[in-house]
N, C-alpha and C positions, 0 to 999 in steps of 0.2 A: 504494500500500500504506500502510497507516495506520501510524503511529510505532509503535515495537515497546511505547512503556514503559508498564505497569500498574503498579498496587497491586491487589494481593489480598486481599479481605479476608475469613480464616477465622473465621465466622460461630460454630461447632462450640468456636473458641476464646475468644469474648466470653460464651458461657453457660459453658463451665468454670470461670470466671475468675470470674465470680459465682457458681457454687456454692463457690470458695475464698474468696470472703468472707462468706459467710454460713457458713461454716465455721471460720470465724475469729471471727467475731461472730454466735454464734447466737443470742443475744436480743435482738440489736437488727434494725431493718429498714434496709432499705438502699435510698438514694436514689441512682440512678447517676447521674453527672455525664457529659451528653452536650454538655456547651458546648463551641465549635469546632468544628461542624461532626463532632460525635463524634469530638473530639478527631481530626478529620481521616477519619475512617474512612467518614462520612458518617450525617448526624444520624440519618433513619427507616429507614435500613437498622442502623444500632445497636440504637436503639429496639425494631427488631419482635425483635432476636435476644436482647435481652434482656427479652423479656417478660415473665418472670420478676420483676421488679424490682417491691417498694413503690412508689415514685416516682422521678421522673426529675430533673435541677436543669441549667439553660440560663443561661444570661448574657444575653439577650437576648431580649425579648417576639415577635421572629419568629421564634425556635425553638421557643418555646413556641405561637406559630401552624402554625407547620408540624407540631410533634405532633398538635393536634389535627385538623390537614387529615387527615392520615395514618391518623385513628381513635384514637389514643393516648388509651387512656381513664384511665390512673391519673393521680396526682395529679404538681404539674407546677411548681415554687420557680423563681421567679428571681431568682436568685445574687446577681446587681449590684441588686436595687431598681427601684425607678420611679425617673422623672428627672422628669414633668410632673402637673398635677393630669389629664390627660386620660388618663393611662395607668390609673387607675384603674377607669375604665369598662371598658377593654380585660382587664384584669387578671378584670373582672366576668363579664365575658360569654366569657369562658375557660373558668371555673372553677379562674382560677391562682392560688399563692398569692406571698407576695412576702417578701424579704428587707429588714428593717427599718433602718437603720445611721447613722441623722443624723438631726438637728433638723428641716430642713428637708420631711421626706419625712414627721415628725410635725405638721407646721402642714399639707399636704397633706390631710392624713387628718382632719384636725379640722375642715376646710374641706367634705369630701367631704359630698355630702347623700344621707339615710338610702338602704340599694338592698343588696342581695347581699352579706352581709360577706363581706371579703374576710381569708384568713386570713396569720396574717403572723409571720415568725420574726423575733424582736429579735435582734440581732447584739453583742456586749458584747468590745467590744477588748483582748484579754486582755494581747496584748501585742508584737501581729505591725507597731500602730502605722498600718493601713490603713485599714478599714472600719470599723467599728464604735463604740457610746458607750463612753466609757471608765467605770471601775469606781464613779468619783463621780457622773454621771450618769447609769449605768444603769435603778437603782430608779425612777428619776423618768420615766423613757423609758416605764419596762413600765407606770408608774401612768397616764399619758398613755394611752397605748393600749390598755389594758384599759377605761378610761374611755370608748372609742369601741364598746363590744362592745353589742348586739350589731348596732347600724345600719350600723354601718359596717366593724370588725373582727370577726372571727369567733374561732376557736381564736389563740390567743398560746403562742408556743415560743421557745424559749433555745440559743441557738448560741454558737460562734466559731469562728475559721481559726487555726491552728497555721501557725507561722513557720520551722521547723526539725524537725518529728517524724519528717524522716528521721535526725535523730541519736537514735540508740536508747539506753536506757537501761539502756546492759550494762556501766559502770563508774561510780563516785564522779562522773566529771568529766564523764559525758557526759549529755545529753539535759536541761541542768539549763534551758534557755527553756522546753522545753515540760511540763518539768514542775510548775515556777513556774505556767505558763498553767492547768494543771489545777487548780493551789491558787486564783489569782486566782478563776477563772471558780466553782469551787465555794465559795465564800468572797462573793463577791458574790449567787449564786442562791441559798443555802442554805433559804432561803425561801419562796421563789416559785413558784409553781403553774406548770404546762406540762412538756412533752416537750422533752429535750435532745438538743444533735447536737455533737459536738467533733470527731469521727474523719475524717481527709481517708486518702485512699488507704497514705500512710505510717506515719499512724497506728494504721488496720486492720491494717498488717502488724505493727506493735512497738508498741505503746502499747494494750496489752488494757483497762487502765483507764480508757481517754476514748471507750469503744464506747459506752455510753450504749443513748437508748431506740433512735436512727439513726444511723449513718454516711454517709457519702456518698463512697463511692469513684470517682475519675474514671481516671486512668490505671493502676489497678494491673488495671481493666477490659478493660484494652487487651493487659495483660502487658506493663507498661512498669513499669520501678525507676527512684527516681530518689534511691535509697541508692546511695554513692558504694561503686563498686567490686563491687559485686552489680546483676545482669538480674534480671529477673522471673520465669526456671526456677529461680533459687535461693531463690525464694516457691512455687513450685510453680506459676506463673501461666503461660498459653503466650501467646507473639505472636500478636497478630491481625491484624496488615500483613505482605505481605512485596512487599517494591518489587523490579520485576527490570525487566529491558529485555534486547539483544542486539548483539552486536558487530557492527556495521555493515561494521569494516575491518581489514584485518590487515594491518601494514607492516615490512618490514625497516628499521629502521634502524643504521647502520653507527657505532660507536665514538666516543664526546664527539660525537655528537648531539644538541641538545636541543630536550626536548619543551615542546609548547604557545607558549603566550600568555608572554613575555618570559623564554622557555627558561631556567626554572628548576630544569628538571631535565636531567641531562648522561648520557646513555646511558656505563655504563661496560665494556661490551664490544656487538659486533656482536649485536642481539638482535631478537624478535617483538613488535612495539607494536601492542593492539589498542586500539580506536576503538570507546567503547561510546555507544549511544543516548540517554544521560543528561546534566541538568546544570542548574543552578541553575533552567534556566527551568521547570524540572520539579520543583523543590523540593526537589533534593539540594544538600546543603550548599557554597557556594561554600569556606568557608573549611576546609572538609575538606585536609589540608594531603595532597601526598607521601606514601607510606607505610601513609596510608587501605586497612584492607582492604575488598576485594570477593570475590568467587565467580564465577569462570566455569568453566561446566559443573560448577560441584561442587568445584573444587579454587579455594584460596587464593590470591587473589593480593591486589593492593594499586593504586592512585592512584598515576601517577607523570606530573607536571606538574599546572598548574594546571585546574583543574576550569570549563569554561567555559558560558554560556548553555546549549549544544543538548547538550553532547558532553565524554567524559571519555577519557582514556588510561590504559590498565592493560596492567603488566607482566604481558608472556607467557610470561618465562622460567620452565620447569619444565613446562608445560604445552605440548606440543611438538602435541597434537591439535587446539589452538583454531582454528576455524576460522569465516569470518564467518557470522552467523548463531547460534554457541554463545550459550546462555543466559548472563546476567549476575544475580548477585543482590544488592542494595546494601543489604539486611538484610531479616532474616525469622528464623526458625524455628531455622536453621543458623549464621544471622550476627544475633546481638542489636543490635538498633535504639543501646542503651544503649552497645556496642563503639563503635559510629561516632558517637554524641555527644560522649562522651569526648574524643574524637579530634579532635573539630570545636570542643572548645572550650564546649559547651551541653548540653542534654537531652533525652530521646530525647523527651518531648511536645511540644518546638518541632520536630522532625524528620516526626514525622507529621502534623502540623499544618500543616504549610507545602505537601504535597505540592499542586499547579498544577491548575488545570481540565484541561491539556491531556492528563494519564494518565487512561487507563482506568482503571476500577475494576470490577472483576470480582467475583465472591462464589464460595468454596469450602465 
């Protein structure tokens, strides 16, 4: 019999989730960010459910291959840049276009001989201190590369990435990086010809004034928040994973007990310890502590001992029907992905992100 554990992925809820951002941002268009593997959900099963989308944006030149294996006809950014002068050829016979963000990728481009311009967003470092030219070298960047149009560059666009736009800007004290970044960036372009894009997922939700011509939502696609202490139904966005498996075991164990791998957890009266399907190797979180909730059959329970490779143990008490075999859900719909980041210490896009070759993946 094959391993119980799936990820689900509700197909119904990555097109709702973009009609909430193009609902958020009706003038601008919207680039969906499927890097990671759609953000774990799986890149061209993303792709076709959100066909709906302007364009897409990848990290990597073989997601941007695999879109187009797949038919993916809209237009198609990659995030990270080129790394070699040979990827520009690839970039060519794509039809992709490319993210701008160093010196080096403009001596590239000046080297490249005449063929398919290739179009290309400049990247201008507002203040996240990662990618991009900073605000003295910007101008000089875009006169570089408009200087290559039209043999080698094609259209030129204006970007950057926010560092913090999940702090909103709902008091004096707060949201003040990303609102400097909006001053910086509109302060250095005031000028300058092209199409702008500032809005990441967080932005879309709180920052109405850096929607611009594009946005480029990536997890808020998924119905993932990664505003501290709000999920993504209190965006109106639904889940589009929900990870489950099944309890393999049900064991009595008998009072100061303990469970797992260097019994860190002490049974405190004679109780039902189930043995679920799950566990790191599958891409639930190792450091999910104790306490961790889960779902079996529908009702509440929680992680008690260490969560290991195959297999995890969860408190039975209160649920007196589990029996092996009852469904387990380790977030979904009912139990927000964002609850057990929390919990784990990280974010719910490292949590779908990590999930293993070995689960299923199913489509609802």
């Amino acid at each position: 019999m094959a391993r119980p554990t799936s990820a689900t992925i509700h197909v119904d809820a990555l097109r709702h989730n973009l009609g909430q951002v193009r609902a958020r941002a009706p003038r601008s268009r919207v680039m969906a960010v499927v890097k990671a593997d759609g953000y774990g959900h799986g890149l061209e099963r993303v792709a076709r459910s959100l066909a709906g989308a302007d364009a897409f944006g990848v990290a990597a030149l073989s997601d941007a291959e695999r879109l187009r294996a797949a038919g993916i006809s809209q237009p198609v950014l990659l995030l990270s840049g080129f790394d070699e002068p040979s990827d520009i050829d690839r970039l060519r016979a794509l039809g992709v276009s490319t993210v701008v963000h160093h010196a080096s990728q403009l001596e590239m481009l000046e080297q490249a001989l005449p063929g398919e311009p290739v179009d290309c967003w400049l990247k201008l470092d507002s203040g996240m201190h990662r990618l991009g030219f900073g605000p003295m070298a910007f101008r000089d960047a875009h006169a570089r590369l408009t200087a290559l149009q039209p043999g080698v560059v094609g259209e030129v666009m204006l970007m950057n990435h926010f560092a913090s736009s999940d702090d909103f800007a709902d008091g004096p004290s707060l949201g003040q990086q990303t609102r400097r970044q909006i001053e910086v960036f509109r302060e250095v372009t005031a000028d300058l010809p092209g199409l702008r894009s500032l809005a990441n997922s967080a932005a879309v939700l709180g920052w109405p004034d850096a929607h611009d011509d594009w946005v480029r939502p990536g997890g808020a696609l998924y119905g993932i928040s990664v505003v501290e202490g709000r999920d993504g139904a209190g965006f109106g966005l639904r889940p589009a994973m929900t990870l489950s498996t099944r309890l393999i075991a049900v064991n009595r164990v008998c009072k100061g007990g303990r469970i797992g791998y260097a019994g860190t957890w002490e049974c405190p009266e004679d109780m039902e310890v189930g043995v679920a399907a799950i566990g790191y190797g599958d891409g639930y979180p190792r450091a999910a502590p104790a306490g961790t909730p889960v779902l079996v059959g529908g009702h509440r329970s929680q992680v008690i001992g260490r969560v290991s490779m195959d297999l995890m143990t969860v408190d039975l008490r209160g649920i007196p029907g589990a029996r092996v075999g009852a469904p387990v859900t380790l977030w979904g719909p009912e139990l927000p992905v964002e609850t057990i980041a929390a919990v784990a210490g990280t974010i719910g896009y490292e949590l779908t992100c990590s999930i293993t070759r070995r689960v299923r993946f199913l489509e609802r």
